[in-house]
C-alpha positions in Angstrom: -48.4 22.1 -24.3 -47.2 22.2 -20.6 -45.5 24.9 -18.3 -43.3 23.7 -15.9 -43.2 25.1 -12.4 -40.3 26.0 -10.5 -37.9 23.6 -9.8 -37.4 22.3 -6.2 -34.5 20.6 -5.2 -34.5 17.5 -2.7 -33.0 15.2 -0.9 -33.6 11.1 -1.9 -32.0 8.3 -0.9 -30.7 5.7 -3.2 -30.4 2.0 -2.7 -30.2 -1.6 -3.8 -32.4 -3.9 -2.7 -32.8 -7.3 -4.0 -35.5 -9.1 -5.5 -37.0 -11.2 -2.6 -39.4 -13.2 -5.6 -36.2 -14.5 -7.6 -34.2 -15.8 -4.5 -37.2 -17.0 -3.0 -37.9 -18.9 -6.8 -34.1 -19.8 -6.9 -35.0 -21.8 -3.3 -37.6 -24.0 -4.3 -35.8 -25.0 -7.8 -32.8 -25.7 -5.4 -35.3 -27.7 -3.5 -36.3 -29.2 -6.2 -33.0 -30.4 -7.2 -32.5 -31.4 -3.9 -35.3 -34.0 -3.5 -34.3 -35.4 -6.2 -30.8 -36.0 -5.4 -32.9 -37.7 -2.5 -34.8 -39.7 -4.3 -32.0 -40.9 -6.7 -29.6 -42.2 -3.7 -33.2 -43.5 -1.3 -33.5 -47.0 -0.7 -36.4 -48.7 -2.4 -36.5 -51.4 0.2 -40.2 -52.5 1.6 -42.0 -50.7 4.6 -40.9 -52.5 8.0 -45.2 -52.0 9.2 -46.7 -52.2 6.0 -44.5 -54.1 3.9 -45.0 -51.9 0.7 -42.4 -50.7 -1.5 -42.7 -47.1 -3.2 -42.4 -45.9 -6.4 -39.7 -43.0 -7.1 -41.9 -40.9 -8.3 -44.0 -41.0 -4.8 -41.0 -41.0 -3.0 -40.1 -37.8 -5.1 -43.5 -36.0 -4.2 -43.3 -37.0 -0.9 -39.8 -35.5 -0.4 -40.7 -32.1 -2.3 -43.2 -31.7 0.1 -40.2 -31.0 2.4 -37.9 -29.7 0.1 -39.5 -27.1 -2.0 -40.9 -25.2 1.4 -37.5 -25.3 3.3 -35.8 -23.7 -0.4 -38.5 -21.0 -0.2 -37.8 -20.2 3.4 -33.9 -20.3 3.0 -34.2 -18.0 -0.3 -36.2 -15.0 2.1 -33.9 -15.6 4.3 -31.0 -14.9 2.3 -33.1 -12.1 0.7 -33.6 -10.7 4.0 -29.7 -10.8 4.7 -28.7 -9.1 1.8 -31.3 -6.4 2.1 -29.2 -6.2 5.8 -26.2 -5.7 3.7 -27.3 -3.5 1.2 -28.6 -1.4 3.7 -25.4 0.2 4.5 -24.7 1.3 1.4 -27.4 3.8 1.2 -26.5 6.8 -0.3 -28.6 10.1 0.1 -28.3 12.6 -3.2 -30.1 15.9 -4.2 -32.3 15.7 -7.5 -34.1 18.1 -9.2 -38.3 17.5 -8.5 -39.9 19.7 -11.1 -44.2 19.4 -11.4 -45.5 20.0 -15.0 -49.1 20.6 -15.0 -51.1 20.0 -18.7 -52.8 22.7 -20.4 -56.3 22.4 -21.2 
């Protein structure tokens, strides 16, 4: 079936690096949550210039237009910190790189 070939041995390095999509998604429901914390405890009095009052649910929209991309920026950030972290952890180890080639 195959033949391996000789078996080289090299150096890799091993670390852990975390997932900059999941804290980055972890930020904007955190924002999320967040604007509407804001929302629940905003005052719903009228507009001193236009004399409008608005809805929670446009006060809600409004304020996750803040929210969400100020989560999303704090969640690379903190990705970005703990990559900083794990860095120094790195650990270098030998392994075993062996090429197997198919027969025809």
């Amino acid at each position: 079936m195959s033949s391996p070939e000789p078996r080289e041995t090299v150096e890799a390095t091993v670390r852990r690096v975390p997932r900059y999509g999941v804290l980055m998604a972890i930020g904007v429901v955190l924002g999320i949550i967040a604007a509407g914390i804001l929302t629940m405890v905003g005052s719903y009095e009228p507009s001193a210039t236009l004399d409008v009052v608005y809805p929670p649910g446009q006060v809600f929209g409004f304020t996750l237009l803040w929210t969400a991309p100020i989560g999303l920026a704090l969640g690379g950030v903190v990705a970005m910190v703990l990559e900083r972290i794990a860095r120094r952890h790195d650990r270098v180890v030998r392994v075993d790189h062996e090429t197997i080639i198919p027969e025809d």
